[in-house]
Biopython code that builds the backbone (N, CA, C, O; Angstrom):
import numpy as np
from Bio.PDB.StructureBuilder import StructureBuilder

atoms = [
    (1, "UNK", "N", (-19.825, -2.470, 0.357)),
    (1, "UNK", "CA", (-18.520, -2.107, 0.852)),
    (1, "UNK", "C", (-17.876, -3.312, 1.525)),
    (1, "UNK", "O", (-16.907, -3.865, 1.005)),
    (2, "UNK", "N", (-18.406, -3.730, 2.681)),
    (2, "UNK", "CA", (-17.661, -4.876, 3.086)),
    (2, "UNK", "C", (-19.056, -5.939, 3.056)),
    (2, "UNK", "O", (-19.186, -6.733, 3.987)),
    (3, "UNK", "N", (-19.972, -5.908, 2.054)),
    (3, "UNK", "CA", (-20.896, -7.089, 1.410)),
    (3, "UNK", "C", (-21.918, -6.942, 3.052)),
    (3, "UNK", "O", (-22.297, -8.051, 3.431)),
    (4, "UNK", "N", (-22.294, -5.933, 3.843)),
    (4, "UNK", "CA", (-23.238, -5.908, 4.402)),
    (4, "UNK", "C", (-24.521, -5.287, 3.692)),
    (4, "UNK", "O", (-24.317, -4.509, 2.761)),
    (5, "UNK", "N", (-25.480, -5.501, 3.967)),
    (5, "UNK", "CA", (-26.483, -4.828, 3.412)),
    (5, "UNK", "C", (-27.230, -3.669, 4.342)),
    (5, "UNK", "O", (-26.774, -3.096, 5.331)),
    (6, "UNK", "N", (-28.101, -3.561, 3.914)),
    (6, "UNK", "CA", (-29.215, -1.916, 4.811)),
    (6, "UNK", "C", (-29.165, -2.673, 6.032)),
    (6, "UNK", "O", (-28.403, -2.388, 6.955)),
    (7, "UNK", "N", (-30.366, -4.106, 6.048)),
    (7, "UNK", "CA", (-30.653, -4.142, 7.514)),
    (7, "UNK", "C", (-29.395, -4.459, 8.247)),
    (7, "UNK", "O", (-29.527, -4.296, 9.460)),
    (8, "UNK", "N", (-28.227, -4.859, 7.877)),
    (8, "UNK", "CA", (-27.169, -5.733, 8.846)),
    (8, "UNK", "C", (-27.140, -3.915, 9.531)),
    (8, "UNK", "O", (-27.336, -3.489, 10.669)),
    (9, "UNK", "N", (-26.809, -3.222, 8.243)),
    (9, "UNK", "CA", (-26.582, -2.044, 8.933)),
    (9, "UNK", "C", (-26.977, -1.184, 9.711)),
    (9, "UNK", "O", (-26.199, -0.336, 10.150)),
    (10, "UNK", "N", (-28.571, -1.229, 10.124)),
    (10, "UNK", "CA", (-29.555, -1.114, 10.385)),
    (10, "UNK", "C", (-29.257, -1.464, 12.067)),
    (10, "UNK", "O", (-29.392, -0.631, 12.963)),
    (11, "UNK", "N", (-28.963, -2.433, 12.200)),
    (11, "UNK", "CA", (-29.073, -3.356, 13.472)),
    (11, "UNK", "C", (-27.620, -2.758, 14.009)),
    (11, "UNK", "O", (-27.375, -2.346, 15.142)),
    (12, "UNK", "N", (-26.690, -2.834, 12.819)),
    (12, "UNK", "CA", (-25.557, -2.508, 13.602)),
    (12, "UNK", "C", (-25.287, -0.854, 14.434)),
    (12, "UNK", "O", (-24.739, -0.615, 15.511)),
    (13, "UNK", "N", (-25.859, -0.009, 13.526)),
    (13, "UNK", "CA", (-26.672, 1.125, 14.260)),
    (13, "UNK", "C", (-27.426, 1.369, 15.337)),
    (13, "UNK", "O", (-27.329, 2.370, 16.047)),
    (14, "UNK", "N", (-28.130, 0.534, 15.470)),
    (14, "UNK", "CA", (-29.296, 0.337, 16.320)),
    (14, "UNK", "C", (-28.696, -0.193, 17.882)),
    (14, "UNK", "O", (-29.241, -0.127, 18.984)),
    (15, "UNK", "N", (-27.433, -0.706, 17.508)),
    (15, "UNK", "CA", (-26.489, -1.764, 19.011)),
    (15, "UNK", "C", (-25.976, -0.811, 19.237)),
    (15, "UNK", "O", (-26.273, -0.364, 20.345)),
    (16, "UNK", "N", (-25.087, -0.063, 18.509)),
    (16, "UNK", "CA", (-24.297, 1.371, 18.804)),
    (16, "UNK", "C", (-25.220, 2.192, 19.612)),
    (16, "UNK", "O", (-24.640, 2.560, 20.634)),
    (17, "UNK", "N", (-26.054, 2.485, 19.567)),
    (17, "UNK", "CA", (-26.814, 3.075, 19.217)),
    (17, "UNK", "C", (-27.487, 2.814, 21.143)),
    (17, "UNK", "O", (-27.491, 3.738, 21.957)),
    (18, "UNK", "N", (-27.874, 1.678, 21.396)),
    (18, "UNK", "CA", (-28.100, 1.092, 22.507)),
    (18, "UNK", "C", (-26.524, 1.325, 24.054)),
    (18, "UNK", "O", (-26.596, 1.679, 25.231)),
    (19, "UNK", "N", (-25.456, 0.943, 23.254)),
    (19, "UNK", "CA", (-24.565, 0.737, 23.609)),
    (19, "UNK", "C", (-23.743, 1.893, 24.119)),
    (19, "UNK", "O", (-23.170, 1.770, 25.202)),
    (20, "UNK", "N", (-23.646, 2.967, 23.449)),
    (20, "UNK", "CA", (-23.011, 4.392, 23.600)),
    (20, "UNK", "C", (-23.837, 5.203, 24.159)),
    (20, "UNK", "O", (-23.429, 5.979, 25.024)),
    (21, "UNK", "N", (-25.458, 5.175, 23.683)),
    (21, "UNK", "CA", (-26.176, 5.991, 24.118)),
    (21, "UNK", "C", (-26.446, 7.294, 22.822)),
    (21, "UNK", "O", (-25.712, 7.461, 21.848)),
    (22, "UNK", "N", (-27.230, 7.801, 23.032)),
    (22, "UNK", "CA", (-27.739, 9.134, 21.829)),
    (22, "UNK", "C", (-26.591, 10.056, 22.054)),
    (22, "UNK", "O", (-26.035, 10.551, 21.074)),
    (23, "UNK", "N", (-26.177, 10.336, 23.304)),
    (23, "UNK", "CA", (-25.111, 11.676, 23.645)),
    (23, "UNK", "C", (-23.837, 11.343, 23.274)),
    (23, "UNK", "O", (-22.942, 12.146, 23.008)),
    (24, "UNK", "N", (-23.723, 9.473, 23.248)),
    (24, "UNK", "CA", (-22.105, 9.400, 22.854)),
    (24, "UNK", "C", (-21.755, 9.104, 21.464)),
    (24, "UNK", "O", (-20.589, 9.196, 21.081)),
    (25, "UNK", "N", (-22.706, 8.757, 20.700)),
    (25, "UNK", "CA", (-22.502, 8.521, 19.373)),
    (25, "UNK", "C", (-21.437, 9.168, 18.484)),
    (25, "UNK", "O", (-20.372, 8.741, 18.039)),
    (26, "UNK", "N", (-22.319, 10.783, 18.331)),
    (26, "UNK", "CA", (-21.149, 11.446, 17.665)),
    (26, "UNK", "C", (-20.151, 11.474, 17.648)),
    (26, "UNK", "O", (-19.524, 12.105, 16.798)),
    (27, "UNK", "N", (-19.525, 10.681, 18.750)),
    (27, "UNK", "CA", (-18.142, 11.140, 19.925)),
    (27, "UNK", "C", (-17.284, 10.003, 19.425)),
    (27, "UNK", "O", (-16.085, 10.025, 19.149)),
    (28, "UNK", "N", (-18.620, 8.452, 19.335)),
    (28, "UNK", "CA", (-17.644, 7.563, 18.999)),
    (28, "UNK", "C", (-17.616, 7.284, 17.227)),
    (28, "UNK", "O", (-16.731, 6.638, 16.668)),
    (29, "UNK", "N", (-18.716, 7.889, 16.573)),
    (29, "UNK", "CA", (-18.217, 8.212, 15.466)),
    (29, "UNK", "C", (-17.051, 8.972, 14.848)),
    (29, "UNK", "O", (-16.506, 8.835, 13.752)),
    (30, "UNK", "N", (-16.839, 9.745, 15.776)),
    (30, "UNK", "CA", (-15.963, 10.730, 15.449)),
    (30, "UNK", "C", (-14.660, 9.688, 15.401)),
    (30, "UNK", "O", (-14.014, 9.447, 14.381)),
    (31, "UNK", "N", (-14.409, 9.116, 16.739)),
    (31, "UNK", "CA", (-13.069, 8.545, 16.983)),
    (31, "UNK", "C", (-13.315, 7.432, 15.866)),
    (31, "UNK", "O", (-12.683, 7.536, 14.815)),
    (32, "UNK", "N", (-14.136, 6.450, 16.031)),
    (32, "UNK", "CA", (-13.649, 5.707, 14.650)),
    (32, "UNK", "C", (-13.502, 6.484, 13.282)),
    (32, "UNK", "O", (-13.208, 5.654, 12.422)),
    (33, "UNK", "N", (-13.558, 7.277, 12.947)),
    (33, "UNK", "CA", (-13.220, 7.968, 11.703)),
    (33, "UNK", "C", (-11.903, 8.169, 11.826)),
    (33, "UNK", "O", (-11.229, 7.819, 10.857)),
    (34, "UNK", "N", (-11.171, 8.781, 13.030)),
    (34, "UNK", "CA", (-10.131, 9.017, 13.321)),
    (34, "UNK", "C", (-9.323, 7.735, 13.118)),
    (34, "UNK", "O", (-8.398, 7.699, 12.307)),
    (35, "UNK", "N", (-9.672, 6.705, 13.846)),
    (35, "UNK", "CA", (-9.353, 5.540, 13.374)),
    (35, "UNK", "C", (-8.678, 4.866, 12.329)),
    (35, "UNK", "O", (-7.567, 4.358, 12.176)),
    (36, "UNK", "N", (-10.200, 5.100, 11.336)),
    (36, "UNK", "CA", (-9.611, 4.656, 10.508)),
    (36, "UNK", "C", (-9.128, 5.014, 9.527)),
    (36, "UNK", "O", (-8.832, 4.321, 8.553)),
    (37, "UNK", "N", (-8.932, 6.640, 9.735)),
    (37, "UNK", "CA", (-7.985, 7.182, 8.782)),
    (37, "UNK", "C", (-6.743, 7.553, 9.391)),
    (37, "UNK", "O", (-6.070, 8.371, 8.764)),
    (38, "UNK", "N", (-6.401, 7.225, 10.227)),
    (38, "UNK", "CA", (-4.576, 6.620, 10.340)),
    (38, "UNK", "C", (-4.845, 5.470, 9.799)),
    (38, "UNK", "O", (-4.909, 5.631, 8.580)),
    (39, "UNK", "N", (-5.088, 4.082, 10.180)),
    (39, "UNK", "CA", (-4.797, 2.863, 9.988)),
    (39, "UNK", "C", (-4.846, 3.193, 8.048)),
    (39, "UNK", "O", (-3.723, 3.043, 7.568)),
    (40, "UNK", "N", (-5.528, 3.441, 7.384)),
    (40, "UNK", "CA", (-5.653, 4.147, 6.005)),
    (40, "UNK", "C", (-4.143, 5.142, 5.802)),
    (40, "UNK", "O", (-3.533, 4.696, 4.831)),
    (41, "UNK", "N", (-3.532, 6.123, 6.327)),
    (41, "UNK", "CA", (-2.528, 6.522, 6.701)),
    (41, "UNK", "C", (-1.821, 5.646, 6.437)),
    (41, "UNK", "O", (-1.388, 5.475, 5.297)),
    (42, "UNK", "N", (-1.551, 4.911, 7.409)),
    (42, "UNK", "CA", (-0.325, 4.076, 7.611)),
    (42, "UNK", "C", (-0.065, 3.481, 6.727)),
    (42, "UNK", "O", (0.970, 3.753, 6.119)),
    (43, "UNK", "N", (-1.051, 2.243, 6.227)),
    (43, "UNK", "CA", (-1.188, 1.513, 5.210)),
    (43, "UNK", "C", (-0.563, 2.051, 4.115)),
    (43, "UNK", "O", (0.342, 1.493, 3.495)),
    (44, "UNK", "N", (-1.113, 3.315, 3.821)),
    (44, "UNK", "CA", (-0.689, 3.742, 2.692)),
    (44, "UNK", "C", (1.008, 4.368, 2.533)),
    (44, "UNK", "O", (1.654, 4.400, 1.485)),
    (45, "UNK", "N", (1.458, 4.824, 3.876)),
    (45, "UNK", "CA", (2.599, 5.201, 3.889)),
    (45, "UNK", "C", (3.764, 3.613, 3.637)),
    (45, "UNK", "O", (4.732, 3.465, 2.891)),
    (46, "UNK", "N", (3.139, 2.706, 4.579)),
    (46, "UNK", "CA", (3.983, 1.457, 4.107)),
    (46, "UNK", "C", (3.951, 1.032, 2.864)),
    (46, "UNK", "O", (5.063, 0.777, 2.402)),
    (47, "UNK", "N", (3.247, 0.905, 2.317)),
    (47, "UNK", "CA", (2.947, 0.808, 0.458)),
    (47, "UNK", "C", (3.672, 1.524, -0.154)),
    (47, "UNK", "O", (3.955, 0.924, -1.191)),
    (48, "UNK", "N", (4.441, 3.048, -0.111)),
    (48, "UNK", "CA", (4.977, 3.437, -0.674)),
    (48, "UNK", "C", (6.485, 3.432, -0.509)),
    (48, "UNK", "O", (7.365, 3.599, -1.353)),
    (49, "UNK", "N", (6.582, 3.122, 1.215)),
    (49, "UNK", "CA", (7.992, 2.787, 1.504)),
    (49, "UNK", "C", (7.901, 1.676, 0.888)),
    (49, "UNK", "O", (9.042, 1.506, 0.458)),
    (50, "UNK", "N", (7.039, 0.480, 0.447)),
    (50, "UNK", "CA", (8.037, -0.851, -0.102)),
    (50, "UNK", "C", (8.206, -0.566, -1.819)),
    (50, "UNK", "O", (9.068, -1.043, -2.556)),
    (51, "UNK", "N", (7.260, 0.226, -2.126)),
    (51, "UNK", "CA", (7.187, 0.692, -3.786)),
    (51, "UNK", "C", (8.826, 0.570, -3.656)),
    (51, "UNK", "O", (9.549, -0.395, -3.905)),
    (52, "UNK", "N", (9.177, 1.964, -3.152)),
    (52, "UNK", "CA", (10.663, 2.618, -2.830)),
    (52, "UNK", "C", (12.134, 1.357, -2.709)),
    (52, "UNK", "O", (13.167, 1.190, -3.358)),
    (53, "UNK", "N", (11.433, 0.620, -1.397)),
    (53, "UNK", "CA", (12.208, -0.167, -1.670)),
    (53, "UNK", "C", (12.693, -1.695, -2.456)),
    (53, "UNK", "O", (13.623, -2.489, -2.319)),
    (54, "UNK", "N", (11.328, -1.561, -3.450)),
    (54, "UNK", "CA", (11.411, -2.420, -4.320)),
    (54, "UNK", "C", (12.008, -1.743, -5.888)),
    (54, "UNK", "O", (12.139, -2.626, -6.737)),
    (55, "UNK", "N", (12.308, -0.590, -6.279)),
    (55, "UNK", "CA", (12.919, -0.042, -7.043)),
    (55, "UNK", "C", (14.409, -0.328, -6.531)),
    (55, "UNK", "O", (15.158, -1.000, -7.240)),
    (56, "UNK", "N", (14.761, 0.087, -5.529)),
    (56, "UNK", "CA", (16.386, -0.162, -4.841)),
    (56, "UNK", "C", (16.959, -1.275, -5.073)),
    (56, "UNK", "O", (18.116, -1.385, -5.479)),
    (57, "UNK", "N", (16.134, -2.260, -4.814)),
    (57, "UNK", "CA", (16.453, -4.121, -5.389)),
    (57, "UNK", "C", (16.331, -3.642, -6.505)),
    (57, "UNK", "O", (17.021, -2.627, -6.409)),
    (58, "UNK", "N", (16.012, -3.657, -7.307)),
    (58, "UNK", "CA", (15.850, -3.652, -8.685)),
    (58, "UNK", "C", (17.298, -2.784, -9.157)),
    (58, "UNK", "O", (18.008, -3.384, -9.963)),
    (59, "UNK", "N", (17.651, -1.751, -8.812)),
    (59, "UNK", "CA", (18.783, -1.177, -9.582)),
    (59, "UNK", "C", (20.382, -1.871, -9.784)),
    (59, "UNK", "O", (21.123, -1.817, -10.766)),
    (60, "UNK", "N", (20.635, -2.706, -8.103)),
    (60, "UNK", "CA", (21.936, -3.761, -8.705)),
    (60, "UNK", "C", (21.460, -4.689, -9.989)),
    (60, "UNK", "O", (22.402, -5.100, -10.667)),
    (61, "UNK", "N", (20.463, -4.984, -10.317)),
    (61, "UNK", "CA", (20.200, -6.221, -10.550)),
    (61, "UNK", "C", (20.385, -5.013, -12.204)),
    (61, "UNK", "O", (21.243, -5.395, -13.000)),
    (62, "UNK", "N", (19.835, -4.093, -12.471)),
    (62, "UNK", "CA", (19.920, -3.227, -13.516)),
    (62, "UNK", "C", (21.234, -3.584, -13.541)),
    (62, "UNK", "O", (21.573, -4.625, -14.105)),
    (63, "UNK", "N", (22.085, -2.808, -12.966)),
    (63, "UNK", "CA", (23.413, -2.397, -12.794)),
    (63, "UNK", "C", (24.488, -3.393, -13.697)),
    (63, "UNK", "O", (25.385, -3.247, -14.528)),
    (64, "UNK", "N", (23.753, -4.557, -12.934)),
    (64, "UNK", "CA", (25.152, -5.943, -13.614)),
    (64, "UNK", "C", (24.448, -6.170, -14.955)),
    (64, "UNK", "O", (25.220, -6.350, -15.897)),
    (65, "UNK", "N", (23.166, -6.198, -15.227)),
    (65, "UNK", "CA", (22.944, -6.386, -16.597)),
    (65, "UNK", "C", (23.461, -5.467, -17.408)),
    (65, "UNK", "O", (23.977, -6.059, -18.356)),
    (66, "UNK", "N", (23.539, -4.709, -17.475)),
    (66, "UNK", "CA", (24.249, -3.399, -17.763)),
    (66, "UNK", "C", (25.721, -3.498, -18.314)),
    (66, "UNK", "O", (26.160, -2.934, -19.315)),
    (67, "UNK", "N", (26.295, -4.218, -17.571)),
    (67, "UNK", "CA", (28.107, -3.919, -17.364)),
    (67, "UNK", "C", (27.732, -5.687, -18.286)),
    (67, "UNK", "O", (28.256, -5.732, -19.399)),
    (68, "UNK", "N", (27.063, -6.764, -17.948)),
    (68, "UNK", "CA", (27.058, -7.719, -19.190)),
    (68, "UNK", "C", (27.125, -7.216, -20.320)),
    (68, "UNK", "O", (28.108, -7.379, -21.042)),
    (69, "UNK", "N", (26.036, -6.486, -20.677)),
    (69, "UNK", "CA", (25.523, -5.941, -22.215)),
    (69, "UNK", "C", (27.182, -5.346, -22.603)),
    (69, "UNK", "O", (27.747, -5.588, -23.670)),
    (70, "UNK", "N", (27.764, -4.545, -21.489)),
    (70, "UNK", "CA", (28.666, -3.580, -22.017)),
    (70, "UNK", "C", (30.088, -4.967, -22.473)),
    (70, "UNK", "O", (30.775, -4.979, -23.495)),
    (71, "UNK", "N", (30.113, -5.656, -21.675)),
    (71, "UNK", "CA", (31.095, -6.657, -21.946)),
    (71, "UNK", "C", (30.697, -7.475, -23.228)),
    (71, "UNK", "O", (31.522, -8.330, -23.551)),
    (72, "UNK", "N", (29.753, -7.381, -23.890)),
    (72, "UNK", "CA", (29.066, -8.247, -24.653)),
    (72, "UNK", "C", (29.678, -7.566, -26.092)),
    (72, "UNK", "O", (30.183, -8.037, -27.111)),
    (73, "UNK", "N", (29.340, -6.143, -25.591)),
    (73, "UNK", "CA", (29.291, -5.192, -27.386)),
    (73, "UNK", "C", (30.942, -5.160, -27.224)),
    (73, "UNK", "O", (31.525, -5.378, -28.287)),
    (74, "UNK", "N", (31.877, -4.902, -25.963)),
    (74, "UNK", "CA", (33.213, -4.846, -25.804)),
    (74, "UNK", "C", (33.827, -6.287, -27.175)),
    (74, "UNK", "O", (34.478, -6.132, -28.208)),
    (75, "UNK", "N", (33.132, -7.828, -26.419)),
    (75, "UNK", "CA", (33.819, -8.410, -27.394)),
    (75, "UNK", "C", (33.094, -9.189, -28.828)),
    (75, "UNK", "O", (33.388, -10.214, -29.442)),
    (76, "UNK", "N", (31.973, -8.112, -29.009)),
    (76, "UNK", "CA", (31.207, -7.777, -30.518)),
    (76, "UNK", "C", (32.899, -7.210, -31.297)),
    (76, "UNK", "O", (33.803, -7.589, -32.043)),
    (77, "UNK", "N", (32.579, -6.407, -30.710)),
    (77, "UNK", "CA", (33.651, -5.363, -31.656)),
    (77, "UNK", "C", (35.035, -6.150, -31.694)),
    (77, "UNK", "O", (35.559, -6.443, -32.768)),
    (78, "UNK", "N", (35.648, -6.503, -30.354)),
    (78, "UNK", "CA", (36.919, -7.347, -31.280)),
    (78, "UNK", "C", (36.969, -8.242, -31.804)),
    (78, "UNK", "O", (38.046, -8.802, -32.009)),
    (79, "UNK", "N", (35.992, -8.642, -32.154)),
    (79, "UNK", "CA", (35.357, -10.778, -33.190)),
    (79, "UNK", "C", (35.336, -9.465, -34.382)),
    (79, "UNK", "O", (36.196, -9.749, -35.216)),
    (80, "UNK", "N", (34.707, -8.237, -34.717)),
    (80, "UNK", "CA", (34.336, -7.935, -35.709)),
    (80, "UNK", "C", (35.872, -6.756, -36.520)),
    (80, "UNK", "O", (36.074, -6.338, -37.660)),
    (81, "UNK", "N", (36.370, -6.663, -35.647)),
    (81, "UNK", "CA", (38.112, -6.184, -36.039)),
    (81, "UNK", "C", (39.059, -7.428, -36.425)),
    (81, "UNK", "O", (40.011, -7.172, -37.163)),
    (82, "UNK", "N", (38.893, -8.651, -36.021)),
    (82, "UNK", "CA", (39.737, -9.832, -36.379)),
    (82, "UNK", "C", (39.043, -10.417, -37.539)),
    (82, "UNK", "O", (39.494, -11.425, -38.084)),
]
sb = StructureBuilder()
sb.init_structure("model")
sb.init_model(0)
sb.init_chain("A")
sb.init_seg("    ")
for serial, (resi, resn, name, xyz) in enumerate(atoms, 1):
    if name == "N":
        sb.init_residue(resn, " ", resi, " ")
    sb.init_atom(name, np.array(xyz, "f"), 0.0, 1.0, " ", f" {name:<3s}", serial, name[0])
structure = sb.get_structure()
């Protein structure tokens, strides 16, 4: 996952583990889960606001190509009437 292996994990358990105490563990497991599913949340909500607002740029830029093409076939057709 983030390229640790058993024992790193092992140890890193083991400090928690020292550090919180047996009674607080669950407690601070709990909150980092909480954690890190906002920061996961968030992330993901900003990702979709820029999706969003990277379609929005994109539609002037549609828009004038658009009204070219249309000016284009406009003087297709009068080269092809003369």
């Amino acid at each position: 996952m983030f390229g640790i292996g058993f024992g790193e994990l092992l140890v890193i358990l083991l400090v928690a583990l020292v550090v919180v105490g047996p009674a607080g563990l669950p407690k601070a497991a709990r909150s980092l889960g909480k954690i890190v599913m906002t920061a996961r949340r968030m992330v993901k909500e900003a990702s979709d606001e820029l999706d969003i607002n990277e379609d929005e740029l994109k539609e002037p830029e549609l828009t004038k190509i658009r009204d070219e093409v249309d000016e284009i076939k406009a003087e297709l057709k009068e080269e092809t009437r003369l």
